[in-house]
N, C-alpha and C positions, 0 to 999 in steps of 0.2 A: 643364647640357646644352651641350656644345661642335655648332659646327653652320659651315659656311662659308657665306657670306653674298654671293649677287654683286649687284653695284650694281646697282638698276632703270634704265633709260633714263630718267626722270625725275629720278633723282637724281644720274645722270652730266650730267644737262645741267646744270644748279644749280651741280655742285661742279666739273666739269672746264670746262663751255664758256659759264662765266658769265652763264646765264641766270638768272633773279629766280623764274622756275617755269614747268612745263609749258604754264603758259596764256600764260607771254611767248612760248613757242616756236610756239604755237598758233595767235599771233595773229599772229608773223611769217609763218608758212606762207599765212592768211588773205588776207593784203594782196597777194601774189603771183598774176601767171598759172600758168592750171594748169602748164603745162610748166615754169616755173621750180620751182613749188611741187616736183614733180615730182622736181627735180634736188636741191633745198635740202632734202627728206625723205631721199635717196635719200644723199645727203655724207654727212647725221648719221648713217643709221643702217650704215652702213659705215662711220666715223670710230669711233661705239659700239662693234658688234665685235671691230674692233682692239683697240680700251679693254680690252675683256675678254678678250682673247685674252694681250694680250699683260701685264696686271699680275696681278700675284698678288691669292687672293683674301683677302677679309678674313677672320678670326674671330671669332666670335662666341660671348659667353661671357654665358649666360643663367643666374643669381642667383635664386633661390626662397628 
């Protein structure tokens, strides 16, 4: 079964904006005031977006 596959926000942070996982992202947001939190949510997931707006997606080739 062929199927396209687009990257989770999870997994674009890990692989494009070198975080270690969700919970490192998690915990940067935590340390922040709300308003920064705010802006540094608000970068990523319009940086994300982009991401996927603008790369092709992947395929995915699922083996039985």
């Amino acid at each position: 079964m062929k199927g396209f596959v687009i990257m989770t926000f999870a997994t674009w942070l890990k692989k494009e904006e070198g975080f270690t996982s969700k919970s490192q992202y998690d915990c940067l947001l935590n340390t922040l005031p709300y308003e920064a939190k705010r802006k540094v949510s608000l970068y990523y997931k319009e940086k994300y977006k982009y991401f996927i707006t603008t790369n092709p997606k992947q395929l995915e080739l699922k083996l039985k």
